[in-house]
C-alpha positions, 0 to 999 in steps of 0.5 A: 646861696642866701644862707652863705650871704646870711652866713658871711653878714652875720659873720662880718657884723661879729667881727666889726662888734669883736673889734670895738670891745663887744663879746657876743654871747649865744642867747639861746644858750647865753653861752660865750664862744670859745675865742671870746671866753678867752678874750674875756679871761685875758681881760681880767686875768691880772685882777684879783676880785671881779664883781659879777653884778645884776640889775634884778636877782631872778632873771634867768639869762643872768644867772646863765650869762653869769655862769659862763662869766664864772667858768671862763674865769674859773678855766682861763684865768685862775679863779678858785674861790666864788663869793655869794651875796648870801648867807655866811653858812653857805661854805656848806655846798663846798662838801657837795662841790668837791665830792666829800658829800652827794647831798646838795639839798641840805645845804642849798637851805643855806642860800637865799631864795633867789638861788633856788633855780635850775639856772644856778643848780647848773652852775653848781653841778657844773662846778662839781663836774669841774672839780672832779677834773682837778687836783684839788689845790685847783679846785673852786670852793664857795663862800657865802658873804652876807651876814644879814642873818643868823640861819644855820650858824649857831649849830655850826659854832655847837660842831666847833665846841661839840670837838674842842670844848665839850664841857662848855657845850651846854652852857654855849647851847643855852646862850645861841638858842636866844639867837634861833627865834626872831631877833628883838630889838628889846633883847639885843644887848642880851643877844651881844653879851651871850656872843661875847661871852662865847667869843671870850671863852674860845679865845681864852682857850685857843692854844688848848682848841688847838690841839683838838682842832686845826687853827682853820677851824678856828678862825673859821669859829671865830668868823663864825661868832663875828657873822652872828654879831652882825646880823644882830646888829643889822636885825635889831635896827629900828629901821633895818631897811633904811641908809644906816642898815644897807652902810652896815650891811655892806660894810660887813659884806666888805669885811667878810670878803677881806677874810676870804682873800686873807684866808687864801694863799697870797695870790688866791683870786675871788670872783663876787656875785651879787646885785648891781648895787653891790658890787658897783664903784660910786653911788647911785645919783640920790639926793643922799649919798651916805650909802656906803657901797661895798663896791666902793670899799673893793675899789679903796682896798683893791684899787685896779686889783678890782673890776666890777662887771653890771648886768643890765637889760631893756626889757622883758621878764624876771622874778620879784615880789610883786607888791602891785599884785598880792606881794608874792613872788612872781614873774614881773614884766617891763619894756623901756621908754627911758631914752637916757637909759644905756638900753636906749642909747646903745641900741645900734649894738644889734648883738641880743647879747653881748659882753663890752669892757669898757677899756676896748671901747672906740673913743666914740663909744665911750662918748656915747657910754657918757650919755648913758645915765640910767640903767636897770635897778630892781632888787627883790622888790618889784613895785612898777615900771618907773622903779626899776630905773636908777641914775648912775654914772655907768661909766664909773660904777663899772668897768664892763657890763652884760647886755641882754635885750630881751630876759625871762624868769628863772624857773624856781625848783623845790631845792628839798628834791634836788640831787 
């Protein structure tokens, strides 16, 4: 008889979180259920980007949560095309996603690392699964849209000429082999000629590297040449961490992505998993705002097309470089005493996890949402409690947002073994 009352109550207080625009996910699986995937879907099955953000980069029910964000997307609402805040070369896992290739390990290298876990191997073996079920016009491809840094690009660019220009492949090899060791500030204008120089010579030849290879291909090369540009440009800046390199930064992020959609078929829909500070609409509350956000460039070029999704969380666990202890990466521990923080304020939400839109808030809940003025922010860093907290307007920034009271790291894996 108690466990039918416990049952009844817990059913009630899911209806009563249901009606005020809260999605309760299963925190032991941090899985939708299926009725709220649904509803999830509907809720952005009319837009065309959806930014799926996260307070830190290695916590584990985030990257679980966002995982069933992705395949309710994926399955309800028509979204084929997921972006990463990584590499540009990441597109590489598209051979191991849709069957062409069983390797995984080899282009896992092209993710950064806080994409080397079991979380996000299963969101990927998950995404091979899928495209196995479908035609594959339907298939979901991923793309990497940062551009901060060279990686495997000059060998990609080499394949591209290996097939369509032979004859310059030595010269073109001399000039990207500049680009494979630390980029110097002292040799950047070098660095710049040698890509321009390339970049002339394929678009002098286009019509003849047509005949050898698909006008794809081409502006796939073309990409290419632009992504190397950029993490020149982002690497070679005195200060590469500072306002000027996070504006540029994200100001290619933001072009990287325009590519992406213009790439696809017109009503192509992309999904955008990054940090928080990317994907959300207005700037943090700082003393200086000229941090351009790519969330705010989604916003100006998408405007209601766009919806941007925060994660956030009250405490526990999750991975960074801890520069309190030996700056390596490990398991950093928070709690919370920031009474403005939306942890503190929604408290009274009782669901571990939830998701809310903020459009199907009651008009008190939006009031309390206005009170709400800090929420976590912690990137690959970790130098204290009292850093991870931002000031934001969250009302703003977002349009909906992931709750989980209580988080653990995610578990790293040797991604040279994985299959």
């Amino acid at each position: 008889m108690q466990k039918l009352v416990l049952s009844l109550f817990l059913g009630l207080l899911s209806f009563c979180v249901r009606a005020q625009g809260y999605l309760p996910i299963s925190c032991d699986s941090t899985k939708f259920y299926a009725d709220d995937a649904r509803t999830f879907a509907r809720i952005c099955r009319d837009k065309k980007i959806i930014g799926l953000g996260e307070a830190t980069h290695g916590t584990s029910e985030f990257v679980r949560a966002k995982s069933e964000l992705v395949k309710a997307l994926v399955q309800h609402a028509d979204f084929k095309i997921l972006a990463f805040e990584t590499g540009f070369d990441a597109y590489l896992i598209n051979n191991y996603l849709t069957g062409k290739s069983d390797d995984l390990a080899g282009p896992m290298r092209s993710f950064y690392l806080i994409y080397h876990t079991r979380e996000f191997i299963d969101l990927l073996r998950w995404l091979r699964e899928y495209n196995r079920t479908v035609p594959k016009s339907e298939q979901v491809i991923v793309y990497g849209f940062d551009s901060q840094h060279i990686g495997s690009l000059p060998d990609l660019a080499l394949d591209y000429l290996r097939e369509v220009d032979p004859v310059f492949l030595k010269e073109a090899q001399s000039r990207l082999d500049n680009l494979r060791t630390k980029l110097e500030s002292r040799k950047k204008h070098q660095y710049l000629d040698d890509l321009e120089f390339i970049r002339t010579r394929v678009n002098d030849r286009k019509n003849i590297y047509l005949k050898y290879a698909s006008e794809e291909k081409l502006d796939l090369m073309l990409k290419i040449l632009d992504a190397m540009t950029s993490a020149v440009h982002q690497s070679t800046l005195a200060n590469n961490h500072g306002t000027k390199a996070q504006s540029m930064r994200d100001d290619e992020m933001l072009q990287n992505i325009q590519w992406i959609v213009n790439r696809g078929p017109h009503d192509v829909k992309v999904i955008v998993w990054a940090h928080n500070g990317h994907i959300q609409k207005v700037n943090f509350d700082l003393k200086r705002k000229d941090h351009f956000r790519l969330g705010q460039g989604l916003n100006l070029v998408f405007n209601s097309l766009y919806y941007a999704i925060g994660l956030d969380f009250d405490k526990g666990s999750f991975n960074a470089v801890n520069y309190q202890n030996g700056a390596t990466m490990q398991p950093c521990q928070v709690a919370n005493e920031n009474t403005d923080s939306f942890a503190a304020i929604f408290a009274h939400v009782s669901l571990p996890c939830y998701f809310v839109d903020f459009g199907s808030m009651t008009p008190a809940e939006r009031e309390n949402l206005s009170k709400a003025n800090r929420m976590r922010e912690a990137g690959i860093g970790f130098s204290g409690e009292q850093y991870t907290f931002a000031k934001l307007n969250i009302k703003a920034a977002f349009d909906g947002l992931v709750f989980i009271r209580k988080t653990s790291a995610t578990t790293f894996l040797d991604v040279r073994k994985v299959k």
